[in-house]
C-alpha positions as a Markdown table, in Angstrom:
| # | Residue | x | y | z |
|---|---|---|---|---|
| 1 | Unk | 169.5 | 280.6 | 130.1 |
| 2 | Unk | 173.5 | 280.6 | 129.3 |
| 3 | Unk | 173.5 | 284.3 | 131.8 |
| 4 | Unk | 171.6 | 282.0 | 134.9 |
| 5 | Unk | 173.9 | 279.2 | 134.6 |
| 6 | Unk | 176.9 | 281.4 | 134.4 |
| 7 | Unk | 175.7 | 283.2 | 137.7 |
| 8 | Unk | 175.2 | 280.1 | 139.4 |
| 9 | Unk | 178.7 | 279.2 | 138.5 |
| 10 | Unk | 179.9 | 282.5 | 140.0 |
| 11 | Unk | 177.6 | 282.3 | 143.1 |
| 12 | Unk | 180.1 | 281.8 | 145.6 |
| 13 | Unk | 177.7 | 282.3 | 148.4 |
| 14 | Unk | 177.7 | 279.5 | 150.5 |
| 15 | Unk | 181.4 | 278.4 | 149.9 |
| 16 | Unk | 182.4 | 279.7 | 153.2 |
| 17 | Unk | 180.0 | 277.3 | 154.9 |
| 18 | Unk | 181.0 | 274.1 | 153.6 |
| 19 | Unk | 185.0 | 275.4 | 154.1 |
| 20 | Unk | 183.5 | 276.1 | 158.2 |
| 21 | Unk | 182.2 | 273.3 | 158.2 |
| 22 | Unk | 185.1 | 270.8 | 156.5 |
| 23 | Unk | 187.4 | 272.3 | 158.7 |
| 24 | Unk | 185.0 | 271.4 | 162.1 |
| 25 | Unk | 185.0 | 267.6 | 160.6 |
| 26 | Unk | 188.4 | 268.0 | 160.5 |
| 27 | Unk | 189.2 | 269.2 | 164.3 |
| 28 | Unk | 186.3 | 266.8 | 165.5 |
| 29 | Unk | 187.9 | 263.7 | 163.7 |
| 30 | Unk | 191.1 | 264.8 | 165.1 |
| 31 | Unk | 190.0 | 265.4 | 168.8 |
| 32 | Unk | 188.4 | 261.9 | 168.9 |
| 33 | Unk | 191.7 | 260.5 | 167.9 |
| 34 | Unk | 193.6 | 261.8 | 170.6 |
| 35 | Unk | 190.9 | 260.9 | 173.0 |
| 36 | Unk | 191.3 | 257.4 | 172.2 |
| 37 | Unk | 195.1 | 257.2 | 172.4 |
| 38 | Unk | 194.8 | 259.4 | 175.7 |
| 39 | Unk | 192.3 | 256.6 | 177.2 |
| 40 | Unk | 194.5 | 253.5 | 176.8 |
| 41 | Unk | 197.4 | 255.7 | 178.7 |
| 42 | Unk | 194.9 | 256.9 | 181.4 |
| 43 | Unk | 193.5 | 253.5 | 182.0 |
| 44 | Unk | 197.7 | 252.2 | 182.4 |
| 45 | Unk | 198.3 | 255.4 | 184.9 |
| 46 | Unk | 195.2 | 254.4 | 186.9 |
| 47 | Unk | 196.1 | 250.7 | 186.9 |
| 48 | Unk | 199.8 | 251.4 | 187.9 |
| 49 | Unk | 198.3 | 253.6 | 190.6 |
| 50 | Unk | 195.6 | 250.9 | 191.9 |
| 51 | Unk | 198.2 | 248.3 | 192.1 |
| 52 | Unk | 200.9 | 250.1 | 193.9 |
| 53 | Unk | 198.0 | 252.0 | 196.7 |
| 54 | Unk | 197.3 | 248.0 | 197.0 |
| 55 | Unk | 200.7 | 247.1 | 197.8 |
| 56 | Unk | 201.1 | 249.9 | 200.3 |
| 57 | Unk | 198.2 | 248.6 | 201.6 |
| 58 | Unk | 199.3 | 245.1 | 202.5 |
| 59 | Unk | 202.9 | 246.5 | 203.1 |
| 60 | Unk | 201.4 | 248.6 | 206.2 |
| 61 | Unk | 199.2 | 246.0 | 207.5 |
């Protein structure tokens, strides 16, 4: 019983997986977080660009 327990200790089979996988969290946490901060400065580009195609718009009219 004490040798089984002692291999399962030293099993370090699936290690690598759970590092894999960790690390993907990691990189998918991190993506999404940039994401977010990227949205609020598309949506300011976008509105900057609405609002000035709108004033060239009246302007040429």
């Amino acid at each position: 019983m004490k040798q089984m327990i002692q291999n399962f200790m030293n099993d370090e089979q699936g290690q690598d997986l759970i590092e894999y996988t960790l690390l993907m969290a990691f990189v998918a946490l991190a993506s999404a977080a940039l994401f977010l901060g990227a949205g609020g400065n598309i949506s300011g580009v976008w509105t900057s660009g609405n609002s000035q195609l709108s004033t060239a718009n009246t302007n040429a009219s």
